[in-house]
KEMISE-833141 format. One record per atom (N, C-alpha, C, O, CB): residue in one letter; atom name; x, y, z. Coordinates in Angstrom, 1 decimal, always signed. Glycine has a CB too. Example, Ala and Ser with C-alpha at 12.3 -4.5 7.8 and 13.67 -1.06 7.14 Angstrom:
// KEMISE-833141
{node 'a', 'N', {+13.2, -5.7, +7.8}}
{node 'a', 'CA', {+12.3, -4.5, +7.8}}
{node 'a', 'C', {+13.2, -3.3, +7.8}}
{node 'a', 'O', {+14.2, -3.3, +8.5}}
{node 'a', 'CB', {+11.3, -4.5, +9.0}}
{node 's', 'N', {+12.8, -2.2, +7.1}}
{node 's', 'CA', {+13.7, -1.1, +7.1}}
{node 's', 'C', {+12.9, +0.0, +7.9}}
{node 's', 'O', {+13.4, +1.1, +8.0}}
{node 's', 'CB', {+14.1, -0.6, +5.7}}
//
This chain:
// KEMISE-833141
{node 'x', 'N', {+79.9, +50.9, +108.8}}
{node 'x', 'CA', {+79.1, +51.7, +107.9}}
{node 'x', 'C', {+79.1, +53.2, +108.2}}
{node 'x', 'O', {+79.2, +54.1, +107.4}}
{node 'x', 'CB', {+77.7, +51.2, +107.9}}
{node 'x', 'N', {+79.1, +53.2, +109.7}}
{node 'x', 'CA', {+78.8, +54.8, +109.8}}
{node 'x', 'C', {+80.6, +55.5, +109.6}}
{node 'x', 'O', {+81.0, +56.7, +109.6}}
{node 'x', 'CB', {+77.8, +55.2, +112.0}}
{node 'x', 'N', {+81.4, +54.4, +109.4}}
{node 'x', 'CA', {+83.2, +55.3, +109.7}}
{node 'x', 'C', {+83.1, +55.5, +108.0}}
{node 'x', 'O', {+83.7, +56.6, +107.6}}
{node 'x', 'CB', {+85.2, +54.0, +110.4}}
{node 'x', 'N', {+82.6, +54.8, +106.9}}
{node 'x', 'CA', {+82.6, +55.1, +105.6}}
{node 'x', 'C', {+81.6, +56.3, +105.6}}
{node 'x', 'O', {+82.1, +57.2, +105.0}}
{node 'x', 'CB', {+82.3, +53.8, +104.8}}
{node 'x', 'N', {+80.6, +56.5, +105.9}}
{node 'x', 'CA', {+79.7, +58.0, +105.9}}
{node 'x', 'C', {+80.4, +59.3, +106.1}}
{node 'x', 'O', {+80.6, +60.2, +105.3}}
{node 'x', 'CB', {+78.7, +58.1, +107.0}}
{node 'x', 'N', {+80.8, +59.1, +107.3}}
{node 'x', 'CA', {+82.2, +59.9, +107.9}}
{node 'x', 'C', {+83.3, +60.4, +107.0}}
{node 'x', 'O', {+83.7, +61.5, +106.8}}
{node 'x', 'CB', {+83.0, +58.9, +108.9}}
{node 'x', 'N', {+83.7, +59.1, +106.5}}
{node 'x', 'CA', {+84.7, +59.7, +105.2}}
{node 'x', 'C', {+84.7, +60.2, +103.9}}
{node 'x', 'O', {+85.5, +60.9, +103.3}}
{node 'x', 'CB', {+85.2, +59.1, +104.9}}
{node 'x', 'N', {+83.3, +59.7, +103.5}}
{node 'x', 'CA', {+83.2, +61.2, +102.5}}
{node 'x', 'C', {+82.4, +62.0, +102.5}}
{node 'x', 'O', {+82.0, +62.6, +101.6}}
{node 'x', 'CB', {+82.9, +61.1, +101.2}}
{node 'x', 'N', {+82.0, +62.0, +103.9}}
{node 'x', 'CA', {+81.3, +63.5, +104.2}}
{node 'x', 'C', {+82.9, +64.8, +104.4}}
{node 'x', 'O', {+82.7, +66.0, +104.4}}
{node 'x', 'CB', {+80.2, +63.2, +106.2}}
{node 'x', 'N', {+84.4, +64.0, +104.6}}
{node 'x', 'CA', {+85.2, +64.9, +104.9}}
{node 'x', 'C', {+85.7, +65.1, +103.9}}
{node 'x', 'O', {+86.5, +66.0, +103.9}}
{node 'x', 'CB', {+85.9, +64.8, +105.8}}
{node 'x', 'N', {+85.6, +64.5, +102.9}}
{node 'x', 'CA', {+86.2, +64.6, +101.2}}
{node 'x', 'C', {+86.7, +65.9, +101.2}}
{node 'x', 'O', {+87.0, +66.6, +102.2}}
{node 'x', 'CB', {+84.9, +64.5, +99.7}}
{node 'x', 'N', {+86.9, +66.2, +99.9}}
{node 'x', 'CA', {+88.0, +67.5, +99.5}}
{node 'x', 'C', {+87.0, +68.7, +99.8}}
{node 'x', 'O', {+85.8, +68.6, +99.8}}
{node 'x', 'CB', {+88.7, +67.7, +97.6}}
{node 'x', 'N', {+87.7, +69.9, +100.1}}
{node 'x', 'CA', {+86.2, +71.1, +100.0}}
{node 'x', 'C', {+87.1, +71.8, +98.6}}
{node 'x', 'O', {+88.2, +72.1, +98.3}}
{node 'x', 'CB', {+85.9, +72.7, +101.8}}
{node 'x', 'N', {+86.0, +71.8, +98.2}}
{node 'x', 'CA', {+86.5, +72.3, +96.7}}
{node 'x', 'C', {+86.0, +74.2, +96.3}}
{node 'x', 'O', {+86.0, +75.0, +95.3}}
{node 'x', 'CB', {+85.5, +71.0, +95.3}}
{node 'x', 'N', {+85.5, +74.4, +97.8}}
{node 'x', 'CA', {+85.0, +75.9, +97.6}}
{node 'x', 'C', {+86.3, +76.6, +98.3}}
{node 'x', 'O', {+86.4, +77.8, +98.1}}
{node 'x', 'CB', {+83.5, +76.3, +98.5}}
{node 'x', 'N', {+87.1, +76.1, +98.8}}
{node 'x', 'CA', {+88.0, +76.8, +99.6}}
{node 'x', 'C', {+89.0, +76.6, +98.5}}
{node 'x', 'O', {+89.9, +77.4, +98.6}}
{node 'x', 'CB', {+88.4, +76.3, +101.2}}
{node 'x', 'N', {+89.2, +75.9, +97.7}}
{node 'x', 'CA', {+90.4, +76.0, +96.4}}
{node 'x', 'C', {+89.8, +77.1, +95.3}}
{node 'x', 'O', {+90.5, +77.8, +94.6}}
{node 'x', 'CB', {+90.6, +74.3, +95.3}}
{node 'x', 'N', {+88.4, +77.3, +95.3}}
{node 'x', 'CA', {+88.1, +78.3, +94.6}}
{node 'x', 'C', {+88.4, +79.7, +94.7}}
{node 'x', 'O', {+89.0, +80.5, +93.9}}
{node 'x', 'CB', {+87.1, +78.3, +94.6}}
{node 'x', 'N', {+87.9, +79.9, +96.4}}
{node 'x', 'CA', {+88.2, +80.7, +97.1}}
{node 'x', 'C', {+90.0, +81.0, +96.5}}
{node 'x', 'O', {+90.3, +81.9, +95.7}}
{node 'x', 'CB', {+87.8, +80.3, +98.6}}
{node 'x', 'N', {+90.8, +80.2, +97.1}}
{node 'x', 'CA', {+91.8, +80.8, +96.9}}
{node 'x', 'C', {+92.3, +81.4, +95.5}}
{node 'x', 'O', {+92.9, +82.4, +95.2}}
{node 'x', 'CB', {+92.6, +80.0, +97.5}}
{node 'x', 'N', {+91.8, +80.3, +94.8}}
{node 'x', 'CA', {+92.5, +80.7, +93.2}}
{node 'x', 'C', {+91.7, +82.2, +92.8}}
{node 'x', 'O', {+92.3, +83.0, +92.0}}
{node 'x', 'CB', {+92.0, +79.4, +91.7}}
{node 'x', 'N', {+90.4, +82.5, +93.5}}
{node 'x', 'CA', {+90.1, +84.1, +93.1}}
{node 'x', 'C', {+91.0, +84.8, +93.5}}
{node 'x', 'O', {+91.5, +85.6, +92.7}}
{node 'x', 'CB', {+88.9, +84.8, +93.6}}
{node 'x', 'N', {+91.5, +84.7, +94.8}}
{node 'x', 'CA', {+92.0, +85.5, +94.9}}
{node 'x', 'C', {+93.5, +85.6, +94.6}}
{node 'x', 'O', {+94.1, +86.7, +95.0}}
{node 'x', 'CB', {+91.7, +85.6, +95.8}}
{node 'x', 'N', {+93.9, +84.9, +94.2}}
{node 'x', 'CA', {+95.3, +85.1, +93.3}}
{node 'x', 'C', {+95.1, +85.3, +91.6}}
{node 'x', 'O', {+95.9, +85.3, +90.7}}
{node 'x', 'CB', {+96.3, +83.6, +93.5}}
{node 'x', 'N', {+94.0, +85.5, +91.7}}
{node 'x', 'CA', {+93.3, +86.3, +90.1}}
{node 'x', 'C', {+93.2, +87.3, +90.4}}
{node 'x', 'O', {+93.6, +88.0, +89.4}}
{node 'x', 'CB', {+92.0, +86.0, +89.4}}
{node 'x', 'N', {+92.8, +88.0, +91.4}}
{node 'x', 'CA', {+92.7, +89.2, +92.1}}
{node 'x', 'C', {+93.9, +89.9, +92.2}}
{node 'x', 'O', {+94.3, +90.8, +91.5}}
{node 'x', 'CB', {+92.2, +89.0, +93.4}}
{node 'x', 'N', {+94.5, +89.2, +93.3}}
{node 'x', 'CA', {+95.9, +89.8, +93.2}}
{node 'x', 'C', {+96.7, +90.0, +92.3}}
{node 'x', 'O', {+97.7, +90.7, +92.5}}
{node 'x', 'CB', {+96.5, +89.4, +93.9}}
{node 'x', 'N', {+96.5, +89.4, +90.7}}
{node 'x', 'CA', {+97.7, +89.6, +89.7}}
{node 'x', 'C', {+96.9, +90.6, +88.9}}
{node 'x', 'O', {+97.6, +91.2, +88.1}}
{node 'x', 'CB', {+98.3, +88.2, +88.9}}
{node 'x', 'N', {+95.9, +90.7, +88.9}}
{node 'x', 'CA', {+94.9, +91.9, +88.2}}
{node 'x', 'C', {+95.2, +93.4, +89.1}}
{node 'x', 'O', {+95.1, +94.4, +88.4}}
{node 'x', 'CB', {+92.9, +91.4, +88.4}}
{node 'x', 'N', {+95.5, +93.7, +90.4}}
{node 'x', 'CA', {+96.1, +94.8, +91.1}}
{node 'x', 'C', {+97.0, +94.7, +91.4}}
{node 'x', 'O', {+97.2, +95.0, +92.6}}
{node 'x', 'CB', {+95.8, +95.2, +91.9}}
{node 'x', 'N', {+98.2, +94.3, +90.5}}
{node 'x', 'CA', {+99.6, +93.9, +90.8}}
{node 'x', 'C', {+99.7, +94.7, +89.1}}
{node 'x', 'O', {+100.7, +95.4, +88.7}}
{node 'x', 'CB', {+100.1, +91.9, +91.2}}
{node 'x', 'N', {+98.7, +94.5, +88.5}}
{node 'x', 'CA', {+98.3, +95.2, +86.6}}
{node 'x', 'C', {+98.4, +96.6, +87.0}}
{node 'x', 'O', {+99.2, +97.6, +86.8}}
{node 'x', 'CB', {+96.4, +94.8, +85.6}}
{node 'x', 'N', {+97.2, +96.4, +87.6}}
{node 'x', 'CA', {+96.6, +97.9, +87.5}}
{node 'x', 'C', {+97.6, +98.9, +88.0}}
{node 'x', 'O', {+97.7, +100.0, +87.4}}
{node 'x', 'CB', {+95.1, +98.0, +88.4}}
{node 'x', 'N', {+98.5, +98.6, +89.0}}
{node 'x', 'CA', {+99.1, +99.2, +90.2}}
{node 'x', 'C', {+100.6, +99.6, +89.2}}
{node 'x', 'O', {+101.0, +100.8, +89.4}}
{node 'x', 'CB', {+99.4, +97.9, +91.8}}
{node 'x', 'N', {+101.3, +98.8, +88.3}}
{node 'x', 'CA', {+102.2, +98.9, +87.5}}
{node 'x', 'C', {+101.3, +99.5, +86.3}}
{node 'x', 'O', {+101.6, +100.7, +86.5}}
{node 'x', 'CB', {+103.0, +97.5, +87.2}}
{node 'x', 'N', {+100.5, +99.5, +85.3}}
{node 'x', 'CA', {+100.1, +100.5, +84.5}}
{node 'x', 'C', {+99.8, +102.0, +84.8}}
{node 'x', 'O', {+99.9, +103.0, +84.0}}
{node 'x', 'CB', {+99.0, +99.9, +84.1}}
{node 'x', 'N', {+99.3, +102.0, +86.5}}
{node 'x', 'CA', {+99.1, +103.7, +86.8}}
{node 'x', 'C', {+100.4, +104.0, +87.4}}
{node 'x', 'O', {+100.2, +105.1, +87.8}}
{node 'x', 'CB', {+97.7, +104.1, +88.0}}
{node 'x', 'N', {+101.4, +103.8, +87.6}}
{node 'x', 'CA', {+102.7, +104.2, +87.8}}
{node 'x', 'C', {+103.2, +104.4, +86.7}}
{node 'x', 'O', {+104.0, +105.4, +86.8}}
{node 'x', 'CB', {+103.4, +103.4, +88.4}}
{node 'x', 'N', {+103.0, +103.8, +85.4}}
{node 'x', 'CA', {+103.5, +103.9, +84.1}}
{node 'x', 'C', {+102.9, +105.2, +83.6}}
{node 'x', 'O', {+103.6, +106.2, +83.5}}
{node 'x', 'CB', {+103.2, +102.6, +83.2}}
{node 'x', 'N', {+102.1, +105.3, +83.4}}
{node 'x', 'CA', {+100.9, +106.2, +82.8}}
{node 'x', 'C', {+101.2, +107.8, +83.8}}
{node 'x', 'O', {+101.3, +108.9, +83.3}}
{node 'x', 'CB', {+99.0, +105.4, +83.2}}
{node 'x', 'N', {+101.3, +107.5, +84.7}}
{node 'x', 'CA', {+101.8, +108.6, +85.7}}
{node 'x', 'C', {+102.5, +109.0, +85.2}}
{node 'x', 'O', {+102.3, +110.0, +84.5}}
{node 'x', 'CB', {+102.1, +108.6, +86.8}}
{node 'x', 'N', {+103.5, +108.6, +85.2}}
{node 'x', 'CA', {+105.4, +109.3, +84.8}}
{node 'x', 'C', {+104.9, +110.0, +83.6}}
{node 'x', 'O', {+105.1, +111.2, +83.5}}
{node 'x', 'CB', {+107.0, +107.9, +84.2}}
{node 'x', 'N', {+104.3, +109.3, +82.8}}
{node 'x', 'CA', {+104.1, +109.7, +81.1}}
{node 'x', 'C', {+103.5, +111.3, +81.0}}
{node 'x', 'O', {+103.8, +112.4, +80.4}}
{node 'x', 'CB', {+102.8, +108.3, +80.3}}
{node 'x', 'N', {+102.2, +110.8, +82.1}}
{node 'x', 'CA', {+101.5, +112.2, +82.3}}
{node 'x', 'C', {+102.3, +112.9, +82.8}}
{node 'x', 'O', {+102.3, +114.0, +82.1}}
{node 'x', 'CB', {+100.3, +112.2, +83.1}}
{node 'x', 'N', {+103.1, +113.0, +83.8}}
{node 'x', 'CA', {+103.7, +114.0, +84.1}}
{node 'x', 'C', {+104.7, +114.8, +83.5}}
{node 'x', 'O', {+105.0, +115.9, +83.6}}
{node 'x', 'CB', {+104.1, +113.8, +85.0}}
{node 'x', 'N', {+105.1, +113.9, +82.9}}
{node 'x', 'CA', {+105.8, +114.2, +81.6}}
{node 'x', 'C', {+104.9, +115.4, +81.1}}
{node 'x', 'O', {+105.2, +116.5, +81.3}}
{node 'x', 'CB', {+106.0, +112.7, +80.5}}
{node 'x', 'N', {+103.7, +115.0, +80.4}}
{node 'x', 'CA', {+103.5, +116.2, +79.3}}
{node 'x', 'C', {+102.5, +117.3, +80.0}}
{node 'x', 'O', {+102.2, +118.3, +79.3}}
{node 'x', 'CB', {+102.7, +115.6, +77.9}}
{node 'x', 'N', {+102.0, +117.1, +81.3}}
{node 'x', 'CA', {+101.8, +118.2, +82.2}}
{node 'x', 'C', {+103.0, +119.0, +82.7}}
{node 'x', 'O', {+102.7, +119.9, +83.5}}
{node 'x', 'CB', {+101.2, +117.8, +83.4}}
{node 'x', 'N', {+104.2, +118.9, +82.3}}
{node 'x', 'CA', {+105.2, +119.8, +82.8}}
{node 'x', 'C', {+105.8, +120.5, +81.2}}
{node 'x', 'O', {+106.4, +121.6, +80.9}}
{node 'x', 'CB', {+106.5, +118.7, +83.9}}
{node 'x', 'N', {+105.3, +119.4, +80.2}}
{node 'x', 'CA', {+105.8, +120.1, +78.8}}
{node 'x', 'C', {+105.0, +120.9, +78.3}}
{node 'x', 'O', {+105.3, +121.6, +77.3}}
{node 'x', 'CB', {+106.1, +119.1, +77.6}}
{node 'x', 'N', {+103.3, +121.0, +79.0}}
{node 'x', 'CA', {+102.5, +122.1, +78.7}}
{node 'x', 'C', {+102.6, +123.5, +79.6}}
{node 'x', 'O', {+102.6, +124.6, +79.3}}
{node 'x', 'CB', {+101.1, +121.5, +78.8}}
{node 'x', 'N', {+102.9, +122.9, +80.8}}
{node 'x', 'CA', {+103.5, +124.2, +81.7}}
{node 'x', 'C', {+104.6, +125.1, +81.1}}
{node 'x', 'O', {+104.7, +126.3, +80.9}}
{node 'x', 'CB', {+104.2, +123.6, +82.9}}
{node 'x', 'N', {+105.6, +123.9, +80.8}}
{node 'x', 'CA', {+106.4, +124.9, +80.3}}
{node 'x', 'C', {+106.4, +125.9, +78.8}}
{node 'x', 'O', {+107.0, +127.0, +78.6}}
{node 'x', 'CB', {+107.4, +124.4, +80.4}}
{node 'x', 'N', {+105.7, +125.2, +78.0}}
{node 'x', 'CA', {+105.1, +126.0, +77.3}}
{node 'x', 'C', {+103.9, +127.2, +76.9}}
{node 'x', 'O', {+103.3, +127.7, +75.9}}
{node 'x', 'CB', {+105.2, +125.4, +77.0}}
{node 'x', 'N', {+103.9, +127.4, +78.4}}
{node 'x', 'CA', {+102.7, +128.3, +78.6}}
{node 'x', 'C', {+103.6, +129.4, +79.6}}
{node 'x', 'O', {+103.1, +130.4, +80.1}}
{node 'x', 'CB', {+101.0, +127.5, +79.4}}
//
């Protein structure tokens, strides 16, 4: 009786699958952000140098 208690007291932990899947939600949301401000950069620099030179 007490080796069946035992065994589904060790059942799945289902907080540590949570845990992980945040954080691979996490990571592909600043894997976004990190490729959009590189994008956006170039762009900007682009028309900070086409206002420079027009001034």
């Amino acid at each position: 009786m007490q080796i069946v208690q035992q065994l589904r007291h060790i059942g799945p932990d289902e907080e540590a699958v949570t845990a992980i899947e945040y954080g691979l939600i996490a990571a592909l949301i600043a894997v976004a952000i990190i490729i959009s401000v590189a994008l956006v950069g170039s762009k900007l620099d682009a028309v900070f140098a086409a206002v420079a030179a027009a001034l």
